[in-house]
C-alpha positions in Angstrom: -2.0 12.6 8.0 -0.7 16.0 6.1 0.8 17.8 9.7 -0.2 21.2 8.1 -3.9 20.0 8.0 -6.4 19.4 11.1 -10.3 18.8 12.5 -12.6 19.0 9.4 -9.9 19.4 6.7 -7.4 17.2 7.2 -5.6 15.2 4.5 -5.6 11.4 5.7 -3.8 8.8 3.4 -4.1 4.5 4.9 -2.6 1.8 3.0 -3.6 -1.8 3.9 -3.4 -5.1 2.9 -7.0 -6.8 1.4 -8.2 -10.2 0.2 -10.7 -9.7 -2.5 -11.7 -12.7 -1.9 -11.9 -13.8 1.9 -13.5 -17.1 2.1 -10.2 -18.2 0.3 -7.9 -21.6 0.9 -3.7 -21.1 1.0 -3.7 -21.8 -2.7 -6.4 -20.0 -3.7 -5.8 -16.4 -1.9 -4.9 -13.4 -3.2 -3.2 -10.4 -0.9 -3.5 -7.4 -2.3 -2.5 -4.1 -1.5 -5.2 -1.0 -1.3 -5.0 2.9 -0.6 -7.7 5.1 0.4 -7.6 8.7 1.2 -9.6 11.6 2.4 -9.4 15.5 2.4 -12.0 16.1 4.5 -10.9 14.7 8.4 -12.6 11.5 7.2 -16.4 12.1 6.5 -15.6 10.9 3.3 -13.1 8.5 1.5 -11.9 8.1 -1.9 -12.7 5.2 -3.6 -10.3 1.9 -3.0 -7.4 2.0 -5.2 -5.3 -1.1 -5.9 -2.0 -0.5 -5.5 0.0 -4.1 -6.0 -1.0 -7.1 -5.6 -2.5 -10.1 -6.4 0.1 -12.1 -4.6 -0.8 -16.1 -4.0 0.1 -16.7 -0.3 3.3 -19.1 -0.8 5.1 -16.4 -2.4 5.5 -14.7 1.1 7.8 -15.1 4.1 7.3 -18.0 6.2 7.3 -17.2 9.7 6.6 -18.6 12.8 3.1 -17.3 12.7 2.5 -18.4 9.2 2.9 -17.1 5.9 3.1 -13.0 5.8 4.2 -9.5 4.1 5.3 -8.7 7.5 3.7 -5.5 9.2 5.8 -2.9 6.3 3.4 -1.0 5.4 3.1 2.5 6.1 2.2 5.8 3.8 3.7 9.2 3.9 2.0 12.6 2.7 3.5 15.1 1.6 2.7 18.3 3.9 0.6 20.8 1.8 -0.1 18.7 -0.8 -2.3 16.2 -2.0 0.7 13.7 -2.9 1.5 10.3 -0.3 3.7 7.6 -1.0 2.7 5.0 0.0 5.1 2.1 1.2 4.2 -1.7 1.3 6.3 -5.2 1.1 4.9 -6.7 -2.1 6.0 -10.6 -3.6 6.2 -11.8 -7.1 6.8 -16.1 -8.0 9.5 -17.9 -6.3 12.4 -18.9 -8.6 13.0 -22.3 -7.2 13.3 -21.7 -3.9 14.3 -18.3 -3.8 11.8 -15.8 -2.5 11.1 -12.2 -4.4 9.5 -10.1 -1.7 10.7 -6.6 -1.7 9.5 -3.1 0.0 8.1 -0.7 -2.5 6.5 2.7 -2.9 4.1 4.1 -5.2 3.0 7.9 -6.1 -0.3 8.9 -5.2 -2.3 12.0 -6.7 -5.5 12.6 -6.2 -6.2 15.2 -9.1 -9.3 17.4 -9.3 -11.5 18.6 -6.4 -11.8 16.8 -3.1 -12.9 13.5 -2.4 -16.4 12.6 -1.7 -18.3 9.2 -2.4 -20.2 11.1 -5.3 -17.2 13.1 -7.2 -14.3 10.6 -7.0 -11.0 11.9 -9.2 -8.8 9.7 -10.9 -5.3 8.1 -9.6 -2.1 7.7 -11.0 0.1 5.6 -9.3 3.6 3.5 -10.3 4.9 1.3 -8.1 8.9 1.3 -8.1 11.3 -1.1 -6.1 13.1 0.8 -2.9 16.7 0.6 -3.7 18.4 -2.2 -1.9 20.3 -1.9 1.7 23.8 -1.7 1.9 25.3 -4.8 2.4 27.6 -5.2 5.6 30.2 -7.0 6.0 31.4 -8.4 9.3 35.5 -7.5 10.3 
C-alpha cells in the first residue's frame, strides 16, 4: 500500500504466484507470476498482469515440503506515485543439475486514469535480475 494514501483512495499493489492451469500434474504445471493493483482502497482491481513465469515445477527448489519459489515475493510502491516494484523468485531450465532460480523485480506503471473493471490502462513492465549477494568468506 502507497503510505501517503488511505480509506477510499488508497494505492494497493499484490503480487502472487498463479497456475493458469490448476488441475495440473508435476510435469505439466506451469507457476506463474501475476500483479494486480488498485487506486481506489480496493473496490476495484486492474486487470491481472503476467509478470514472469511459465516455470515447469522441477525447475524450482526442492525442499522438504516439496518443490517451491519459496515465500519471496513481496511488492513495493512508491509513495505518491502510481509506480511498484514488484519482487518475486522466478526459475528458468536446469543446466544439468544446476538450478537457475533467482529473485527479480519488475517496473510497474499503470498509465492513464484509474483503475476500474471497465477502463483498464496499459502496463509496462521489464523484469531485471537483482544483483547477486556478496559472497562471504569464512576466516
Amino acid at each position: 500500500m502507497d503510505p501517503l494514501t488511505a480509506g477510499a483512495y488508497a494505492h494497493l499493489a499484490l503480487t502472487y504466484y498463479y497456475y493458469p492451469q490448476a488441475n495440473c500434474t508435476f510435469t505439466t504445471c506451469q507457476l506463474n507470476v501475476g500483479f494486480v493493483s488498485s487506486v481506489n482502497g480496493g473496490r476495484s482491481w486492474s486487470r491481472p498482469l503476467h509478470v514472469a513465469g511459465p516455470m515447469m515445477l522441477g525447475w524450482l527448489a526442492p525442499t522438504s515440503s516439496g518443490y517451491m519459489a519459496g515465500d519471496y515475493c513481496a511488492t513495493a510502491i512508491v509513495p505518491g506515485t502510481l509506480a511498484a516494484f514488484p519482487l518475486f523468485a522466478a526459475a528458468g531450465p536446469p543446466t544439468g543439475t544446476v538450478l537457475d532460480e533467482n529473485t527479480y523485480t519488475a517496473y510497474v506503471s499503470v498509465t492513464g486514469g484509474p483503475v476500474t473493471a471497465s477502463t483498464v490502462p496499459e502496463y509496462a513492465s521489464q523484469a531485471r535480475p537483482l544483483p547477486a549477494p556478496a559472497r562471504r568468506t569464512a576466516f
